[in-house]
C-alpha positions as CSV (number, residue, x, y, z in Angstrom):
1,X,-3.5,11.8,-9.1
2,X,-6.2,9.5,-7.6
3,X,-5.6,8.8,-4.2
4,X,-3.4,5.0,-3.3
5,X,-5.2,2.1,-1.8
6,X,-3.5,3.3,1.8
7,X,-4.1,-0.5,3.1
8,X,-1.7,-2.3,0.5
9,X,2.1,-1.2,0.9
10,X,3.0,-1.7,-2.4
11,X,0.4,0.1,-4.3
12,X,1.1,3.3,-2.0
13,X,4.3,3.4,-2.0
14,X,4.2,2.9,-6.4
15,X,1.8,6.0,-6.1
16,X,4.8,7.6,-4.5
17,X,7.5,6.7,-6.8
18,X,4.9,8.1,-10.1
19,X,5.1,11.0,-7.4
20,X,8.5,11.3,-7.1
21,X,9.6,10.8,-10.5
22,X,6.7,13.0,-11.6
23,X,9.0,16.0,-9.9
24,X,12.3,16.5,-12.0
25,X,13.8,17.6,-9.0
26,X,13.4,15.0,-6.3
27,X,13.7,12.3,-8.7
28,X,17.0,13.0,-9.9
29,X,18.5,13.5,-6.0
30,X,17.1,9.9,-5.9
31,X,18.7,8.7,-8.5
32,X,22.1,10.2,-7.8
33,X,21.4,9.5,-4.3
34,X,20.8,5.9,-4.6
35,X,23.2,5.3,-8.2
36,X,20.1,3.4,-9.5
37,X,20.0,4.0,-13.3
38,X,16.5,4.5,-15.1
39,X,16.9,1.2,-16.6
40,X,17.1,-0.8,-13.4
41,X,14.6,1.9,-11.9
42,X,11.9,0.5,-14.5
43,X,13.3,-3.3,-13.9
44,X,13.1,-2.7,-10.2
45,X,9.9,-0.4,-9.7
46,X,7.7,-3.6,-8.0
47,X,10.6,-4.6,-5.4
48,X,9.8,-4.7,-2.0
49,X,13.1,-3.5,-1.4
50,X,13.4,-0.9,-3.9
51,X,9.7,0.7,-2.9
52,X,11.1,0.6,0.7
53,X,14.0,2.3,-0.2
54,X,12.5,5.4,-2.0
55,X,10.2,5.7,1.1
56,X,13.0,6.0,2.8
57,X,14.4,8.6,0.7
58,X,11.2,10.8,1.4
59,X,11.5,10.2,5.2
60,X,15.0,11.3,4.9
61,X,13.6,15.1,3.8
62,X,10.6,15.7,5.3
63,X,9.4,18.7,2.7
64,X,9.6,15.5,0.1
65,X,7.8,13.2,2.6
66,X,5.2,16.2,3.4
67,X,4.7,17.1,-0.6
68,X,4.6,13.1,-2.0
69,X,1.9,12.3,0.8
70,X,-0.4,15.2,-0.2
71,X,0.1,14.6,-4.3
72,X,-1.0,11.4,-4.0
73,X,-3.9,11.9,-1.1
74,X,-2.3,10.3,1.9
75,X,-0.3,11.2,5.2
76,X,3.0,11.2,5.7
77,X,2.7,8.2,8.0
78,X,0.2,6.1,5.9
79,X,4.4,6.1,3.7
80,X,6.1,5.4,6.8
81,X,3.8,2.3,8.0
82,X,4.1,1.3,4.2
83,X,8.2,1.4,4.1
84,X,7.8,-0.7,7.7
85,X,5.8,-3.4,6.0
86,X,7.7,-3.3,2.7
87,X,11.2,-3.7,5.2
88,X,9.3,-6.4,7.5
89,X,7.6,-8.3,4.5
90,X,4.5,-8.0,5.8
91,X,2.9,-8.6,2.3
């Protein structure tokens, strides 16, 4: 994966929903976690709220956090500034 535009919020944290749902895994624990189905997932993907919520789901495990930042070539906290901006609406 090409590494996110780490100055826009949005674009980094859609580079770390691909990278989530790219890892059967951690995407299913997000979507039991969170009820969302796939439909509203897809609907839902460009929401401030929603991106801010998954980023939140990463910061919640830290070996998710850790593994999403590297697959999509960022730092953890490049996601955590991003989930702050996407909460604050800093858009």
């Amino acid at each position: 994966m090409q590494p996110a535009n780490h100055n826009d919020p949005v674009i980094l944290a859609l580079a770390a929903l691909a990278a989530t749902l790219g890892d059967e895994r951690r995407a299913q624990r997000f979507i039991d976690l969170t009820g969302i189905g796939t439909d509203e997932l897809r609907q839902r993907a460009g929401e401030p709220a929603l991106l801010a919520a998954l980023l939140r789901f990463l910061e919640a495990h830290e070996p998710d956090l850790m593994a999403v930042a590297e697959a999509i070539g960022g730092k953890p906290e490049d996601l955590v500034q991003a989930r702050r901006e996407l909460e604050e609406g800093q858009l």
